[in-house]
MINUTI-718873 format. One record per residue: residue number from 1; x, y, z of N, C-alpha, C in turn. Coordinates in pm, 1 decimal. Layout:
! residues N
<rec NUM <X Y Z> <X Y Z> <X Y Z>>
...
//
This chain:
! residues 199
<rec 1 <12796.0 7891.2 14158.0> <12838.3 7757.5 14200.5> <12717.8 7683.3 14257.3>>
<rec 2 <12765.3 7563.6 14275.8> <12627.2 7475.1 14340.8> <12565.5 7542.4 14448.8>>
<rec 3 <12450.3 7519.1 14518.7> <12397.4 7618.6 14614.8> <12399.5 7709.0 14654.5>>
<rec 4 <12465.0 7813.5 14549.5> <12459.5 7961.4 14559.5> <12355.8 8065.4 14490.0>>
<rec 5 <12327.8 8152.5 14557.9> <12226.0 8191.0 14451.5> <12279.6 8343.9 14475.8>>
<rec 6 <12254.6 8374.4 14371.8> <12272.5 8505.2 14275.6> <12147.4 8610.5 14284.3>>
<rec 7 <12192.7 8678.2 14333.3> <12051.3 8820.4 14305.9> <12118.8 8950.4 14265.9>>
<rec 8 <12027.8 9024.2 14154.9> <12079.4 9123.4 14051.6> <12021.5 9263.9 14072.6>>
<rec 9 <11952.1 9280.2 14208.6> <11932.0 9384.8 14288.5> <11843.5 9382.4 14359.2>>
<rec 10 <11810.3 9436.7 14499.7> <11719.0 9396.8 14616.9> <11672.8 9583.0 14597.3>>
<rec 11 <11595.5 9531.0 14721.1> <11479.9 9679.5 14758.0> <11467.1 9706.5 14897.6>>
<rec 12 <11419.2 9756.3 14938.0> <11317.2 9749.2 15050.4> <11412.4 9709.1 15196.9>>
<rec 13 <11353.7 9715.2 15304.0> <11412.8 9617.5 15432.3> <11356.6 9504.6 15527.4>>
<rec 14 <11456.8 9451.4 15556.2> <11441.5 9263.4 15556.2> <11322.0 9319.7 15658.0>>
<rec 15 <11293.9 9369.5 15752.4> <11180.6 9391.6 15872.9> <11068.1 9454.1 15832.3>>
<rec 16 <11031.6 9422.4 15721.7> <10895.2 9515.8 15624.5> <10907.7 9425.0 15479.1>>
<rec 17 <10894.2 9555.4 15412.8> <10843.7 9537.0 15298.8> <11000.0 9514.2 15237.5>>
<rec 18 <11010.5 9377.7 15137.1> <11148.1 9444.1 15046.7> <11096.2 9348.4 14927.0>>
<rec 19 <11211.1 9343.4 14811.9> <11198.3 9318.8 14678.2> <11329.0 9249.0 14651.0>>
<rec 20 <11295.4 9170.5 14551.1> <11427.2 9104.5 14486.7> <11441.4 9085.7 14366.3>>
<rec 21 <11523.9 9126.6 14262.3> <11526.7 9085.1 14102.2> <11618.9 9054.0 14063.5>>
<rec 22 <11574.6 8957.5 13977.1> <11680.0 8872.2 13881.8> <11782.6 8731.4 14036.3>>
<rec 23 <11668.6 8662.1 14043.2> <11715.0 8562.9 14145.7> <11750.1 8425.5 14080.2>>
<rec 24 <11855.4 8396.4 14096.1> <11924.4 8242.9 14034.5> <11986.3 8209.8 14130.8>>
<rec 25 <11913.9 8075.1 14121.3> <11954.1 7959.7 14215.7> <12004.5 7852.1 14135.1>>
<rec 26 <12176.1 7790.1 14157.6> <12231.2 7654.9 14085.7> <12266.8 7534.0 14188.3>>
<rec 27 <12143.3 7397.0 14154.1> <12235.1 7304.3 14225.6> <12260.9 7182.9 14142.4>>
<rec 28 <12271.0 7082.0 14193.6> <12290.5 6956.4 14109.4> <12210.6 6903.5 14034.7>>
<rec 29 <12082.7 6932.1 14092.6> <11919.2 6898.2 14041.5> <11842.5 6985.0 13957.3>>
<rec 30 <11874.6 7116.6 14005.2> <11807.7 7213.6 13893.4> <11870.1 7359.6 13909.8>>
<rec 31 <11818.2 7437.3 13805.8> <11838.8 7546.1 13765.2> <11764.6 7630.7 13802.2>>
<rec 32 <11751.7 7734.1 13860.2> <11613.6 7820.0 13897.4> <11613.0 7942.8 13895.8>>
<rec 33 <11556.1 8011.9 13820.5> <11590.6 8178.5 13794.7> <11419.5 8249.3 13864.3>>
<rec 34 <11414.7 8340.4 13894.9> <11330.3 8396.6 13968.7> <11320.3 8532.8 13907.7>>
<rec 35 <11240.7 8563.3 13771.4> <11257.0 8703.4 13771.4> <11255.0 8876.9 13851.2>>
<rec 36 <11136.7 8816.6 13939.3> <11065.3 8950.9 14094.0> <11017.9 8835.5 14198.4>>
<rec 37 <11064.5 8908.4 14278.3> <11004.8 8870.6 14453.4> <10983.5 8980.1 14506.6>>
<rec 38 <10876.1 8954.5 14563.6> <10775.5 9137.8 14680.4> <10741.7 8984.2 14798.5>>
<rec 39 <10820.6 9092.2 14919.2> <10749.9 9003.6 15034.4> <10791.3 9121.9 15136.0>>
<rec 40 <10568.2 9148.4 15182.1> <10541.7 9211.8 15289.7> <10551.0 9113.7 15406.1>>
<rec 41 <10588.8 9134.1 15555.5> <10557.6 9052.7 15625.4> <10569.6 9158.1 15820.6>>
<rec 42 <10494.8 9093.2 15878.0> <10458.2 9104.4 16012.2> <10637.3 9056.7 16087.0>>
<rec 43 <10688.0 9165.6 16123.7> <10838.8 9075.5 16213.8> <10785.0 9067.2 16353.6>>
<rec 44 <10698.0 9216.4 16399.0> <10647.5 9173.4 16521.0> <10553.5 9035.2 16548.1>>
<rec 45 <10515.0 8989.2 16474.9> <10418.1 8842.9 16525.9> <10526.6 8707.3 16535.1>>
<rec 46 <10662.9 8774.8 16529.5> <10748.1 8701.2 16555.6> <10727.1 8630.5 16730.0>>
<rec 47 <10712.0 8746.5 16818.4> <10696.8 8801.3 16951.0> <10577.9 8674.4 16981.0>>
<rec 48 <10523.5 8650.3 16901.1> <10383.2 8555.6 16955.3> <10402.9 8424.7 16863.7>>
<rec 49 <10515.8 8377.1 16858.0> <10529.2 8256.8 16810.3> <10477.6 8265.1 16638.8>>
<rec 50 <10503.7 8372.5 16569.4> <10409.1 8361.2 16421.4> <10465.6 8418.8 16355.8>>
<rec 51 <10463.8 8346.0 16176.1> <10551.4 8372.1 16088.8> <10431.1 8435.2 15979.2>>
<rec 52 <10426.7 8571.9 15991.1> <10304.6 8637.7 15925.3> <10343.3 8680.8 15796.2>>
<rec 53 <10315.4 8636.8 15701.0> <10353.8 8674.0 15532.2> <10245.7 8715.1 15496.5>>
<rec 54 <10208.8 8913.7 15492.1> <10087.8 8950.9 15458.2> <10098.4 8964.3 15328.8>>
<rec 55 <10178.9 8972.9 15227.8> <10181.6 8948.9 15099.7> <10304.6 8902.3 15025.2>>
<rec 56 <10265.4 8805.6 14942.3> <10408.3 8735.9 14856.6> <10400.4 8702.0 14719.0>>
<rec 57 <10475.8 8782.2 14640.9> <10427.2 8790.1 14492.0> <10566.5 8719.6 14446.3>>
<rec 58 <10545.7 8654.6 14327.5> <10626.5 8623.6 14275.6> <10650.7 8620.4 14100.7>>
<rec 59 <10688.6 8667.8 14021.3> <10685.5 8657.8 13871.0> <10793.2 8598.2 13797.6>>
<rec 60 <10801.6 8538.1 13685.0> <10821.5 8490.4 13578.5> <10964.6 8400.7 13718.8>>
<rec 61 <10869.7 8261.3 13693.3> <10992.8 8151.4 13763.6> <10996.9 8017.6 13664.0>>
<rec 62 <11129.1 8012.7 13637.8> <11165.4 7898.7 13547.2> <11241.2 7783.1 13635.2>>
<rec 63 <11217.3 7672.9 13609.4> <11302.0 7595.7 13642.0> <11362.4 7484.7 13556.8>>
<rec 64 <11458.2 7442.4 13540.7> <11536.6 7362.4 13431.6> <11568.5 7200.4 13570.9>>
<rec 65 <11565.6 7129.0 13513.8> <11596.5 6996.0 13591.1> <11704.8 6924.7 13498.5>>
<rec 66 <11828.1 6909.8 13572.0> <11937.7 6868.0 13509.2> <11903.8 6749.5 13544.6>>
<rec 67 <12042.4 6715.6 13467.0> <12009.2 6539.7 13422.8> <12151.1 6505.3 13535.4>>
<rec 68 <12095.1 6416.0 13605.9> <12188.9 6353.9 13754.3> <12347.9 6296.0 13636.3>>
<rec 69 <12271.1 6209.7 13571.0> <12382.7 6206.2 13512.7> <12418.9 5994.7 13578.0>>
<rec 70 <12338.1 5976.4 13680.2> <12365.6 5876.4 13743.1> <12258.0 5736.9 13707.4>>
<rec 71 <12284.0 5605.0 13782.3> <12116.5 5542.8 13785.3> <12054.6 5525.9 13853.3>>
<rec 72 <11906.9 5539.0 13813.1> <11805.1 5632.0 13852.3> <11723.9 5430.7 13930.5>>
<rec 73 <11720.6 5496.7 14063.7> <11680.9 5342.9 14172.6> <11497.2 5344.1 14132.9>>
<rec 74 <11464.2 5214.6 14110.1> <11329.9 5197.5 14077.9> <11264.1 5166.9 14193.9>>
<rec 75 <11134.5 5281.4 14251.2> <11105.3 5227.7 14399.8> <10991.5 5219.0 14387.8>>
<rec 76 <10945.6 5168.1 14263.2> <10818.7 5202.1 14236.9> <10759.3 5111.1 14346.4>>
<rec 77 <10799.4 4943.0 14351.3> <10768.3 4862.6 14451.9> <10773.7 4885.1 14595.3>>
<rec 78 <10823.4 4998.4 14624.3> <10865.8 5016.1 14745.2> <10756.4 5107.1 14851.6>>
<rec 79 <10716.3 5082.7 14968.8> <10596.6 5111.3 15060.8> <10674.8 5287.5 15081.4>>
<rec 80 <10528.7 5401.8 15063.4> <10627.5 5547.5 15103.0> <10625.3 5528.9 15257.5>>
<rec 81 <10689.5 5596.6 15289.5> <10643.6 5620.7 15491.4> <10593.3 5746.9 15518.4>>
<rec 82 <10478.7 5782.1 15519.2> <10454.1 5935.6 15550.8> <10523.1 5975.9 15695.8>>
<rec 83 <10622.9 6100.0 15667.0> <10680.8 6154.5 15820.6> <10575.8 6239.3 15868.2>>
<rec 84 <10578.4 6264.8 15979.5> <10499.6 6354.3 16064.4> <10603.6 6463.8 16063.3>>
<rec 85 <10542.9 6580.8 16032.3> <10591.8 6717.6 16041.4> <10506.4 6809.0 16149.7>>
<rec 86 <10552.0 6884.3 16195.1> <10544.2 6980.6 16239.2> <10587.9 7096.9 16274.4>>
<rec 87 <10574.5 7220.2 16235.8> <10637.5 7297.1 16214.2> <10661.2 7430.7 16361.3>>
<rec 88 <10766.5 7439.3 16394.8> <10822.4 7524.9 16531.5> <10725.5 7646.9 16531.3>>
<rec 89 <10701.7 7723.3 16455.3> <10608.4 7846.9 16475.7> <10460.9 7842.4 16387.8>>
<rec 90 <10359.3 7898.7 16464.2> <10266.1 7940.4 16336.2> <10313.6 8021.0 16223.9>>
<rec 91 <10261.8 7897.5 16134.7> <10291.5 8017.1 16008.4> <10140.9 8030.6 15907.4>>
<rec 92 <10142.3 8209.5 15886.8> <9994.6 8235.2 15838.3> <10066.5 8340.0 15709.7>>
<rec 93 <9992.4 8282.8 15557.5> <10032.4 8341.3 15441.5> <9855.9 8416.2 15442.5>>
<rec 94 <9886.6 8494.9 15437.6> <9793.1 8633.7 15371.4> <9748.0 8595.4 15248.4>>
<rec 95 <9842.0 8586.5 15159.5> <9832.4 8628.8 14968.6> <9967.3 8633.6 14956.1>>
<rec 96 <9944.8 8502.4 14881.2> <10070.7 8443.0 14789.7> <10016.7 8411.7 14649.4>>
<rec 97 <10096.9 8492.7 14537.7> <10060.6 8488.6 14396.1> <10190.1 8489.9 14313.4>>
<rec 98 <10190.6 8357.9 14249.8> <10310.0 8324.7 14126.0> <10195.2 8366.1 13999.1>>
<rec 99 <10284.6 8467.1 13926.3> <10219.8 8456.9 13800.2> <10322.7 8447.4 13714.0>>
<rec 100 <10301.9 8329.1 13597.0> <10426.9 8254.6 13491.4> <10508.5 8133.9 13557.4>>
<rec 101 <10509.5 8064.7 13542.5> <10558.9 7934.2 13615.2> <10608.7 7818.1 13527.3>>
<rec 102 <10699.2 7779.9 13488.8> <10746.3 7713.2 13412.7> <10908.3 7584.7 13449.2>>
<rec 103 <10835.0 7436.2 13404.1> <10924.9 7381.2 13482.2> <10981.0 7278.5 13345.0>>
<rec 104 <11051.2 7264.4 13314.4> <11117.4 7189.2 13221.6> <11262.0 7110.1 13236.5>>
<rec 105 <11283.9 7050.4 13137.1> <11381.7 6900.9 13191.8> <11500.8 6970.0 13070.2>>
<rec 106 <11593.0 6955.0 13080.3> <11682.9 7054.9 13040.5> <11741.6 6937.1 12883.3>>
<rec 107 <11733.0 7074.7 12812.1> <11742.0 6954.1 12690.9> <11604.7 6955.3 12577.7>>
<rec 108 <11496.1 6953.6 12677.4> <11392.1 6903.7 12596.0> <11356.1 7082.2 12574.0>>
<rec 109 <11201.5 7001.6 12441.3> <11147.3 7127.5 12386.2> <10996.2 7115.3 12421.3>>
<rec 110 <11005.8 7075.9 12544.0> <10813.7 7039.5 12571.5> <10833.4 7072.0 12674.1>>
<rec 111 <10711.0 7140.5 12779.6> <10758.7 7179.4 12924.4> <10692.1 7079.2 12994.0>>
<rec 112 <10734.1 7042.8 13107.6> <10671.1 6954.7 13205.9> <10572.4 6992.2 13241.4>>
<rec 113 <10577.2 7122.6 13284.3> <10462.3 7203.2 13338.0> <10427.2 7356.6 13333.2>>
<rec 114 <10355.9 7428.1 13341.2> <10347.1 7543.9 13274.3> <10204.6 7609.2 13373.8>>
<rec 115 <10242.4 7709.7 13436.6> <10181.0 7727.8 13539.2> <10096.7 7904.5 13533.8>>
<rec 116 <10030.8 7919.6 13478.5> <9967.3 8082.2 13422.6> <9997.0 8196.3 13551.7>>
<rec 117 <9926.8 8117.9 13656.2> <9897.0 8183.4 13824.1> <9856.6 8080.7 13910.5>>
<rec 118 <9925.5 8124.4 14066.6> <9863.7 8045.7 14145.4> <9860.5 8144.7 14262.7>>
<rec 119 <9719.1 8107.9 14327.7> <9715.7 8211.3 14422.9> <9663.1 8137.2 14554.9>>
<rec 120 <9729.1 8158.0 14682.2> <9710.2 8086.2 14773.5> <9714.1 8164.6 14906.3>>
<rec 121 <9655.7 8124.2 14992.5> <9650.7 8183.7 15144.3> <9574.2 8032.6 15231.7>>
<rec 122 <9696.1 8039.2 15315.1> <9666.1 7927.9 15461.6> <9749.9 7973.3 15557.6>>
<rec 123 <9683.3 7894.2 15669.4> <9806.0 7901.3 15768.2> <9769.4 7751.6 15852.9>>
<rec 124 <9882.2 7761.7 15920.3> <9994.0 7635.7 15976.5> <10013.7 7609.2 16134.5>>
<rec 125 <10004.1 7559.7 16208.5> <9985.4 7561.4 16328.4> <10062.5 7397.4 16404.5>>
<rec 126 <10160.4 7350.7 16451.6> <10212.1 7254.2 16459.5> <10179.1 7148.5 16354.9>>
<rec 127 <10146.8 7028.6 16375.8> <10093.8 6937.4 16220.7> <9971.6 6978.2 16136.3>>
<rec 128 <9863.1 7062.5 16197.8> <9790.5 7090.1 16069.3> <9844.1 7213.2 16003.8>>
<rec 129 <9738.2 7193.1 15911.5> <9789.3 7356.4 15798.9> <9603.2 7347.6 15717.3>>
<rec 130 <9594.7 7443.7 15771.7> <9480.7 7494.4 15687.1> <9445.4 7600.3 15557.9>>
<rec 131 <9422.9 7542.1 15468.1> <9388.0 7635.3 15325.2> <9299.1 7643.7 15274.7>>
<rec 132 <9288.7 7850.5 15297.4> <9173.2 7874.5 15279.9> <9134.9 7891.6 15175.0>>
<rec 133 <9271.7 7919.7 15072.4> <9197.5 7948.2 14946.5> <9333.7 7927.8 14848.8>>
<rec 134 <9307.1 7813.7 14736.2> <9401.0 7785.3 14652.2> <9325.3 7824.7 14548.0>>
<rec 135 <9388.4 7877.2 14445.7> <9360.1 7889.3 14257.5> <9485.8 7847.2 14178.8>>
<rec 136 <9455.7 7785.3 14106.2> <9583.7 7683.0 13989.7> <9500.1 7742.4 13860.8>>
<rec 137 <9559.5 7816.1 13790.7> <9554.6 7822.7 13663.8> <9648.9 7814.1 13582.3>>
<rec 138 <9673.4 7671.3 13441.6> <9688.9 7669.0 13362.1> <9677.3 7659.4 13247.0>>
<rec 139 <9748.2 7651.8 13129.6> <9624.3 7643.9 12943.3> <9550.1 7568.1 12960.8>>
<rec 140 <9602.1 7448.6 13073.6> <9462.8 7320.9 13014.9> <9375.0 7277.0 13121.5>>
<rec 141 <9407.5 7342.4 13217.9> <9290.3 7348.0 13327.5> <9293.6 7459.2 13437.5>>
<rec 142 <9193.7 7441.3 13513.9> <9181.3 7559.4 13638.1> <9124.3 7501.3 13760.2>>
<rec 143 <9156.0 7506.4 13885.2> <9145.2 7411.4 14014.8> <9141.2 7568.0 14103.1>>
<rec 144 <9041.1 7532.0 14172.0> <9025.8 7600.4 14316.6> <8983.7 7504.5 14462.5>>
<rec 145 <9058.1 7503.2 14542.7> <9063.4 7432.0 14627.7> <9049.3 7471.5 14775.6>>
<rec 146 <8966.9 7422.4 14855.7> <9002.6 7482.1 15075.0> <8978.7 7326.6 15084.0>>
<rec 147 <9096.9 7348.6 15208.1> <9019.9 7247.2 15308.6> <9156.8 7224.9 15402.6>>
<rec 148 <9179.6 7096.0 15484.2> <9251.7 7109.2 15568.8> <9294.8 6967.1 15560.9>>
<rec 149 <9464.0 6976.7 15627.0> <9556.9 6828.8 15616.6> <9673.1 6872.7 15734.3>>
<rec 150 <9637.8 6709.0 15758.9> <9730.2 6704.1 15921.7> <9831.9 6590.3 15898.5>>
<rec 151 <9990.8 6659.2 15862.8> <10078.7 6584.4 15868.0> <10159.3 6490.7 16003.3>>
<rec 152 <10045.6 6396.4 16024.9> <10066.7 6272.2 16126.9> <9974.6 6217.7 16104.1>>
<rec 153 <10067.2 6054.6 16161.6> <9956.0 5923.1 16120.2> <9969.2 5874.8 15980.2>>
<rec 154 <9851.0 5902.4 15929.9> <9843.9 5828.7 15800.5> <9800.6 5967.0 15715.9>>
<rec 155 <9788.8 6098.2 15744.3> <9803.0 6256.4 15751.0> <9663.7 6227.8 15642.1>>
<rec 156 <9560.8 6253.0 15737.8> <9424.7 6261.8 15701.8> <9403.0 6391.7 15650.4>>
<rec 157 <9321.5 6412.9 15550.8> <9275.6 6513.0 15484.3> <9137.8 6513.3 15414.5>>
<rec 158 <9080.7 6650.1 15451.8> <8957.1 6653.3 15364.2> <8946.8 6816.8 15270.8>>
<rec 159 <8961.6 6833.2 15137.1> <8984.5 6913.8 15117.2> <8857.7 6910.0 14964.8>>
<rec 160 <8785.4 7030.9 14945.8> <8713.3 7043.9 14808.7> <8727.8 7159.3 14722.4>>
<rec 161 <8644.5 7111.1 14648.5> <8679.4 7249.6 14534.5> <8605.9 7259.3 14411.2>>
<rec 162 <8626.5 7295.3 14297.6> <8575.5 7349.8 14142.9> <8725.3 7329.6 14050.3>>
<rec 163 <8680.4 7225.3 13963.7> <8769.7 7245.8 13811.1> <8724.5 7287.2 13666.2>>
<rec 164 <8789.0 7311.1 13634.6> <8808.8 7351.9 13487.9> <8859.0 7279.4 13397.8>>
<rec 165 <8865.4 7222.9 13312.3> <8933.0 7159.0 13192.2> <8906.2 7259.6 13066.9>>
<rec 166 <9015.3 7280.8 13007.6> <9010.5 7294.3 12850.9> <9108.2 7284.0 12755.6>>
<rec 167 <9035.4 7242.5 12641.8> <9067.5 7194.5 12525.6> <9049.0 7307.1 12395.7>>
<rec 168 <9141.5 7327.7 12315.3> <9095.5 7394.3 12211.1> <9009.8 7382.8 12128.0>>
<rec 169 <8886.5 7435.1 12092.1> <8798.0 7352.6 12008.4> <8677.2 7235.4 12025.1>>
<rec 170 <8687.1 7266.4 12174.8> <8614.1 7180.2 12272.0> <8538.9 7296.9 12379.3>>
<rec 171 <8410.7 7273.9 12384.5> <8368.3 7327.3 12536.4> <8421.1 7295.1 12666.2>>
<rec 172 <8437.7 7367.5 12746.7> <8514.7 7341.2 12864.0> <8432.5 7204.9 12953.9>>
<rec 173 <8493.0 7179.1 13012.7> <8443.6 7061.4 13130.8> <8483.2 7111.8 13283.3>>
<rec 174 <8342.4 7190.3 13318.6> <8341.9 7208.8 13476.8> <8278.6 7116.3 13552.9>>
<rec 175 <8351.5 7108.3 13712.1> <8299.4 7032.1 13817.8> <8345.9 7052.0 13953.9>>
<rec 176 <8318.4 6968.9 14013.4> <8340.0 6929.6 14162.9> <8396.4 6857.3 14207.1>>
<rec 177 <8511.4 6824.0 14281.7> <8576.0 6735.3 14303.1> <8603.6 6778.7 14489.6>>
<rec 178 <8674.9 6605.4 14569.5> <8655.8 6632.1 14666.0> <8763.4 6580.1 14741.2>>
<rec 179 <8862.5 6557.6 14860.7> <8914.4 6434.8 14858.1> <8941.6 6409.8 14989.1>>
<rec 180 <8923.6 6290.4 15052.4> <8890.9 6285.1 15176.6> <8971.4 6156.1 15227.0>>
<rec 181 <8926.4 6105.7 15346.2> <9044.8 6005.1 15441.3> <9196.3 6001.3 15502.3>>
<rec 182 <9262.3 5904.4 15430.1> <9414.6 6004.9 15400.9> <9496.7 5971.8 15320.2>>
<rec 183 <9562.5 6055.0 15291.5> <9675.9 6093.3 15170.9> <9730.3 5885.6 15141.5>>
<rec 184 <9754.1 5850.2 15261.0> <9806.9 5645.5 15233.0> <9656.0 5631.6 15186.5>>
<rec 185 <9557.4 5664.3 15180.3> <9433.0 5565.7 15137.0> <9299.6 5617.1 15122.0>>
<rec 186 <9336.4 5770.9 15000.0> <9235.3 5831.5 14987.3> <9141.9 5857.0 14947.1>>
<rec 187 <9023.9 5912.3 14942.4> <8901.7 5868.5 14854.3> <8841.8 6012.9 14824.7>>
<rec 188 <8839.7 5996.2 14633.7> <8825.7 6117.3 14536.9> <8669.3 6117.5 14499.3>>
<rec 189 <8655.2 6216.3 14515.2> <8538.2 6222.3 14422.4> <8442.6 6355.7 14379.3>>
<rec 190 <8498.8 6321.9 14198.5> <8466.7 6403.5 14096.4> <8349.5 6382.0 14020.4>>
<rec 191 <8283.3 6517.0 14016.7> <8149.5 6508.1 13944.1> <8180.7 6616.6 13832.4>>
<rec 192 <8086.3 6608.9 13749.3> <8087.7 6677.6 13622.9> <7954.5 6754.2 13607.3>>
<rec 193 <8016.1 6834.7 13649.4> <7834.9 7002.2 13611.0> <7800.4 7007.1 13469.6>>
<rec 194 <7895.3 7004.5 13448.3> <7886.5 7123.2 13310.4> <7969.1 7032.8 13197.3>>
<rec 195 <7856.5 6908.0 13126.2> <8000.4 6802.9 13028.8> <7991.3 6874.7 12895.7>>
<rec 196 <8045.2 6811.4 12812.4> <8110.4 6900.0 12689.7> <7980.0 6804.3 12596.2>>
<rec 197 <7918.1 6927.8 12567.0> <7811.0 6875.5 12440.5> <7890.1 6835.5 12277.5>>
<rec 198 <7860.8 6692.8 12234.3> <7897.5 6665.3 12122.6> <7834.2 6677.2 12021.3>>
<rec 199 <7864.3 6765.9 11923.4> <7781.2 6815.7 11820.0> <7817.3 6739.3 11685.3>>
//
């Protein structure tokens, strides 16, 4: 039913190490099946205000996006309001890794997005959140990213990194990219190491 989710056998115990397979989630908006979940975590750093996730794996996650069915409000004109968040406990991820990632609009035969691996570790501390280490790999590019963003204000951020582009039949296109000020009024900037020689 709507906001219920379904799991097709667990592992482990909730105060350590446990496992989850065959996870489906149904709501109005989407569809979401979760083939494996592994999540190690710290319960004692509970005791010191901290939500310690020393490892979080995740494999083969699909998601389907149903169709509302309703009409769809145009806000394109419309100013966003960034909220200020902050979050009640520290929270510090170890190693978090999705490998297979797949997001599609239900119906169609093209995916929205298609996600190889992503591997991430930060942690979180009232409005900032610091990340130390992002990797995005998909067929048509590859992004590694650190840096740090503070959700208040106008939630300033300065964060850099290394991309990848590729094309079949094309040399790849590596670089540098950077992005700084804040998220309402930010300023990018991408360089190119390595451009694609035309033969």
């Amino acid at each position: 039913s709507d906001g219920m989710i379904d799991v097709d056998g667990t592992e482990g115990r909730l105060l350590g190490k446990w496992r989850l397979n065959g996870v489906k989630l149904q709501t109005e908006a989407a569809s979401v099946a979760l083939q494996d979940v592994e999540c190690d975590w710290d319960p004692f750093r509970l005791l010191s205000k901290e939500l310690h996730l020393l490892d979080v794996s995740v494999k083969g996650l699909d998601v389907v996006l149903l169709d509302s069915g309703g009409e769809t409000k145009d806000n394109s004109q419309e100013r966003i309001t960034l909220p200020e968040i902050a979050v009640p406990v520290g929270i510090i991820v170890g190693r978090f890794e999705l490998n297979r990632a797949v997001i599609r609009q239900k119906g169609a035969d093209t995916e929205l997005l298609a996600v190889d691996s992503l591997f991430l570790a930060l942690s979180a501390h009232g409005d900032r959140i610091s990340v130390e280490d992002l990797q995005l790999q998909t067929p048509e590019y590859a992004v590694t990213l650190r840096g740090k963003v503070q959700f208040a204000d106008d939630w300033p951020v300065s964060v850099a990194g290394e991309y990848r582009l590729h094309q079949e039949g094309v040399a790849d296109v590596r670089g540098a990219l950077s992005l700084s000020g804040s998220l309402e009024a930010p300023e990018a900037d991408v360089e190119i190491l390595e451009p694609v020689h035309v033969r």
